[in-house]
C-alpha positions in Angstrom: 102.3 81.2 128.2 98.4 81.0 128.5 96.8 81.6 125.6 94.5 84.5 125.2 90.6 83.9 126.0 88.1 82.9 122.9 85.3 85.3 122.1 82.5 84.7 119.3 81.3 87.8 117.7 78.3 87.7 115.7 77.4 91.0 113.8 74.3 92.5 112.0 72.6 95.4 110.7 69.0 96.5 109.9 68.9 93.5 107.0 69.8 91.0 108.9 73.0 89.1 110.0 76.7 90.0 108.8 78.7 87.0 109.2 80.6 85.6 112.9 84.1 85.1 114.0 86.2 83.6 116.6 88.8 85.3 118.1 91.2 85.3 120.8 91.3 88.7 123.0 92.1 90.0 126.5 88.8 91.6 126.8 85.5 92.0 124.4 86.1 95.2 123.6 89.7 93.9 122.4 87.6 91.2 120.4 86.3 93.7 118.6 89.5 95.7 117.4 91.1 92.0 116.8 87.8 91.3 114.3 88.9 94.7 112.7 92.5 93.8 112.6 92.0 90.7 111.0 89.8 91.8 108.5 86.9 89.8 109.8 84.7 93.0 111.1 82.0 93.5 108.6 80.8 96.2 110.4 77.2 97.0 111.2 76.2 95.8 115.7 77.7 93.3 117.2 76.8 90.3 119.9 79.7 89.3 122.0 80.0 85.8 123.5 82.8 85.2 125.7 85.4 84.2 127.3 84.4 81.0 126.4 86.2 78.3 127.8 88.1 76.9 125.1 91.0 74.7 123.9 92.2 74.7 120.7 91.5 71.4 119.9 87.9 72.6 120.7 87.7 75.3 117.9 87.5 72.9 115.3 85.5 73.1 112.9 85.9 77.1 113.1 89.3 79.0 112.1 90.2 82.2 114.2 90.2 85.3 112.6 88.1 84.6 109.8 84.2 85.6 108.7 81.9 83.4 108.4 78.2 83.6 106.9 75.4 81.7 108.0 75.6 79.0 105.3 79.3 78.2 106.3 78.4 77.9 110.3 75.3 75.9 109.6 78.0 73.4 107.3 80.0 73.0 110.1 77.5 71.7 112.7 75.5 75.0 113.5 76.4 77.0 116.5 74.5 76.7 119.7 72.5 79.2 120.8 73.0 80.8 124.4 71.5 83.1 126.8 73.5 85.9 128.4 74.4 83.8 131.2 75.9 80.8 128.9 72.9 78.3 129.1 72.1 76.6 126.0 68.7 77.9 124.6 66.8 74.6 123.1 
């Protein structure tokens, strides 16, 4: 069986940003209710990257299901920035 397709969700509100997770969903949308699910929704608007094509030997250093604030991404390498079309912004 295939496993299901890697989305990262990065949320915020009107004081700036949330936390991000990694999850694996069928769709964004189902990203969404999975962040919920799994207790890593903080709430306020989300950004939605994905599919991404991923293995999961590739999702190291990142867990699924799990929130992470900015100081805990930037510990584990930073995450690269992309525009809407998946090209890495410098």
């Amino acid at each position: 069986m295939t496993a299901l397709p890697v989305f990262w969700l990065s949320f915020s509100c009107e004081t700036g940003f949330l936390g991000a997770c990694v999850v694996r969903a069928i769709s964004p949308i189902a990203a969404v209710a999975r962040a919920e699910k799994e207790g890593c929704n903080p709430g306020g608007e989300v950004l939605i990257w994905g599919p991404l094509p991923m293995t999961d030997e590739e999702l190291p250093p990142f867990e699924l299901n799990r929130l992470y604030s900015k100081q805990e991404i930037d510990d584990r390498g930073g995450a690269t920035k992309v525009d809407y079309n998946g090209n890495e912004i410098p």
